[in-house]
C-alpha angles and dihedrals in degrees: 000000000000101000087219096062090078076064099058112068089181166273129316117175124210121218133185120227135192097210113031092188088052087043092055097038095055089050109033102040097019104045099013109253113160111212113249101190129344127187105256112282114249138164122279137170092258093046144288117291140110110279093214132039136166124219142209137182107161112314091339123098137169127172125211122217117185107253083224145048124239116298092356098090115105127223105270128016111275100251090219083064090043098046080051095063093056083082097063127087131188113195112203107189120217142201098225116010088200102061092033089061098047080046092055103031085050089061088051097269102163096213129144102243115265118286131190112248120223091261090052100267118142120212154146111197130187138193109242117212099281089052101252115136124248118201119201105199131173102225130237098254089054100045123122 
């Protein structure tokens, strides 16, 4: 074993969003994300709300960061930034896909059910609002 990974405690990916509220919205209501720590909240053009937050559901966490500052963003996400995200990828692993999907799907999640990839991964995966990709997998140490 590398006698530096006792040192590393992570990884927490950070992720820029257009709409903090819909963000938040998608994975704290939606997937079930409690929030560990946000900016304070304070007033802004576009609404009142934190510009960072960090996330956690079980071992995984995520934080969000505003793609733009107060008063600069424009009306609707530039489609260029969004294309960009399609490229990106965030893999939660989860106990038992199965139930982790009926969990999610029964708060609204709109996902395909999980399926078994060519290599033996099961998974189900979703676009969140910025268009980044979220894939639900059943890692190897639960599987059936």
């Amino acid at each position: 074993m590398n006698s530096d990974a006792a040192l590393f405690a992570g990884l927490t990916p950070l992720i820029a969003v257009f709409d903090m509220p819909r963000a938040l919205a998608f994975y704290r209501d939606t997937l079930g994300f409690e929030v560990v720590a946000a900016s304070p909240v304070i007033d802004t053009p576009e609404g009142r709300f934190s510009h960072w937050m960090w996330l956690r559901l079980g071992a995984a966490e995520l934080m969000l960061n505003t793609q733009y500052d107060s008063g600069e963003r424009p009306e609707r996400p530039d489609a260029t930034h969004l294309a960009a995200h399609g490229d990106t990828s965030l893999y939660i692993g989860c106990s038992d896909i199965d139930t982790a999907y009926q969990a999610l799907t029964g708060r609204g999640l709109q996902a395909d059910p999980p399926r078994l990839a060519p290599y033996g991964l099961r998974y189900f995966s979703v676009k969140d609002p910025d268009g980044y990709t979220l894939v639900f997998q059943q890692t190897p140490a639960h599987e059936a």
